[in-house]
Phi, psi and omega in degrees: 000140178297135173254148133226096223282161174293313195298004199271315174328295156334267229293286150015291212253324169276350139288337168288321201272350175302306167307335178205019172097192179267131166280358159338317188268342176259151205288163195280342169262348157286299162352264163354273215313336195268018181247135158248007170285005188250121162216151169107174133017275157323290210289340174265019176263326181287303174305325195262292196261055180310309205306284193344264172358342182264317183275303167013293165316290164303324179286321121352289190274000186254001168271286186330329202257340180292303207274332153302346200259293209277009170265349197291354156246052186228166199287303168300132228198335175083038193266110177268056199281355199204162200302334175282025168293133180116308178309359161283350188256002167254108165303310213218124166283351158092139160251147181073222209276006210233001174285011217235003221256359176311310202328173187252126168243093194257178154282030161242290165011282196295316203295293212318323191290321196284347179276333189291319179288342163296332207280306221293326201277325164327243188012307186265328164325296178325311193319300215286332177298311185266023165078025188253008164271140124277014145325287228220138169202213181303130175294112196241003177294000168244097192231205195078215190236168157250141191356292192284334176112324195293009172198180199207139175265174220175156145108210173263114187277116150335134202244055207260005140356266181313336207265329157291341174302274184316314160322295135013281222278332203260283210293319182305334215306310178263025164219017181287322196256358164277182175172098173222193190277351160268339162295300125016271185293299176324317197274308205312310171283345162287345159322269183337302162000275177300311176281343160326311202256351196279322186250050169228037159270172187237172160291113168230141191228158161204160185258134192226130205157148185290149177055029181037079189257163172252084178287323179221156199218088180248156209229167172192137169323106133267157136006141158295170146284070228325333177309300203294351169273330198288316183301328169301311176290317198297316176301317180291327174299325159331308190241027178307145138290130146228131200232174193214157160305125179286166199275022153245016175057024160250027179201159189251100194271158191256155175288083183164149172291320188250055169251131174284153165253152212320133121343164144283352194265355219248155173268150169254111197234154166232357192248116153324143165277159171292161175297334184092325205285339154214162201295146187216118176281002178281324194248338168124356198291160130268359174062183208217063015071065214064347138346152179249129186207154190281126175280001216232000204245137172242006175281179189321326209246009167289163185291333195299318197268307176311324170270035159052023196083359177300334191094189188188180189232178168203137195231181161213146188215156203261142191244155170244142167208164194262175244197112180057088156284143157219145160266087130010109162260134338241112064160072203225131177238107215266140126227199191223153195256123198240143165236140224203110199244120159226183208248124201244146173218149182233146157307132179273000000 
């Protein structure tokens, strides 16, 4: 039987759009057709439900783009600048039906699943508020007053059910029914993901009233800001377990005697990472290498640490930046373009 974990899917599809632009744009049934790797639950989420398949997608390149963010001054960098994005979730790619078993189970590992699944559950939540699913629209199950009276719910309620259903339904799909320690480690952080954003929503209200008084204040469930997921899942890659199988392989034990155990919110690992510092297509590294790094800095994004002790060089180069700003009534902010020379240091 064919293995295709969704994230391999994912990942798949934010190398096309790095290559030939966003496939964003390409029809939902195109989509389906140019993957034949998909079975099972995917594959009937792709027959009956292409749109799904589209924020999918959007969740995907909005996981990716999370992770290049909260990565961009670590040795590991999240980069899908070359085809050999991905290959961080890999030792080895493995032959036949036995590549899945190759995986790399790292702390970069556990953040990539858990934000692409968190990205995935953004993404269809989103949809369903803006009315572009028909599935799916505003949660409107939060109903009544609040204790004191002074407000009432209303408005458009995030729908973050669904949008965890369908994550849920897309990432878990080809790992759901095995069981050994990876698989394990996959739901779990793929778990972890979803509750970044489910169990952190928040209140938002507005006032309704002449001159804008509030005779009435009605409120409703949104969403985090996704900045704010990412910063969250990074703080668990901090504080990641690294955990090993227990002896009937259905639980994750943590390593160590007095390590309390993980959480559902906590990411989960079993393997040390490689150092990163220099390239390897085996493990996915691009090394550090020509990197931009601080010199003036002793933190993770400084030269001492980013360049593994390599040293680093420093050059300089002209830059355009804008300029003479002024702000236009109403409401326009005009400048102007200046060129400018700095001073830059790269790893060696």
């Amino acid at each position: 039987m064919r293995l295709c974990e969704g994230l391999q899917f994912l990942i798949l599809w934010v190398q096309l759009s790095q290559a030939v632009g966003s496939p964003l744009v390409m029809d939902h049934r195109s989509i389906c057709r140019k993957t034949r790797r998909l079975i099972g639950k995917q594959a009937e989420i792709c027959r009956k439900e292409p749109e799904i398949v589209q924020e999918v997608i959007k969740g995907a390149k909005l996981g990716t783009g999370e992770c290049q963010f909260q990565f961009k001054e670590r040795r590991w960098n999240c980069s899908t600048a070359d085809k050999f994005f991905g290959r961080i979730l890999m030792q080895d790619r493995g032959r036949g039906n036995d590549w899945w078993r190759n995986l790399q189970d790292i702390r970069e590992t556990a953040f990539v699943y858990a934000v692409t699944s968190a990205g995935v559950t953004f993404a269809v939540t989103q949809s369903c508020s803006m009315g572009e699913l028909l599935q799916c629209g505003c949660d409107y199950q939060m109903k009544g007053e609040s204790p004191d009276g002074s407000w009432e719910w209303g408005g458009c309620g995030d729908d973050i059910d669904f949008g965890y259903t369908k994550s849920r339904e897309f990432m878990d799909a080809q790992t759901r029914h095995r069981s050994d320690i990876r698989t394990l480690l996959t739901l779990h952080n793929n778990e972890a993901g979803r509750l970044a954003v489910k169990n952190f929503m928040r209140t938002e209200c507005k006032c309704h009233g002449l001159s804008g008084s509030c005779a009435v204040k009605t409120c409703w469930k949104k969403m985090p800001i996704f900045r704010e997921v990412g910063v969250r899942l990074k703080e668990r890659f901090n504080g990641a377990f690294q955990v090993m199988g227990s002896n009937n392989g259905k639980h994750l034990i943590p390593v160590g005697d007095t390590i309390k155990a993980p959480t559902a919110e906590d990411l989960v690992y079993t393997n040390e990472s490689p150092n990163f510092c220099k390239r390897n297509r085996k493990t996915g590294s691009q090394g550090t290498k020509g990197r931009a790094c601080n010199a003036t800095s002793m933190g993770i994004g400084g030269c001492d640490l980013l360049c593994c002790g390599r040293g680093y060089k420093e050059r300089q180069v002209v830059v355009e930046e804008n300029c003479k700003c002024r702000f236009h009534w109403c409401c326009v902010v005009k400048c102007s373009k200046c060129t400018a020379v700095k001073t830059v240091h790269e790893c060696l």
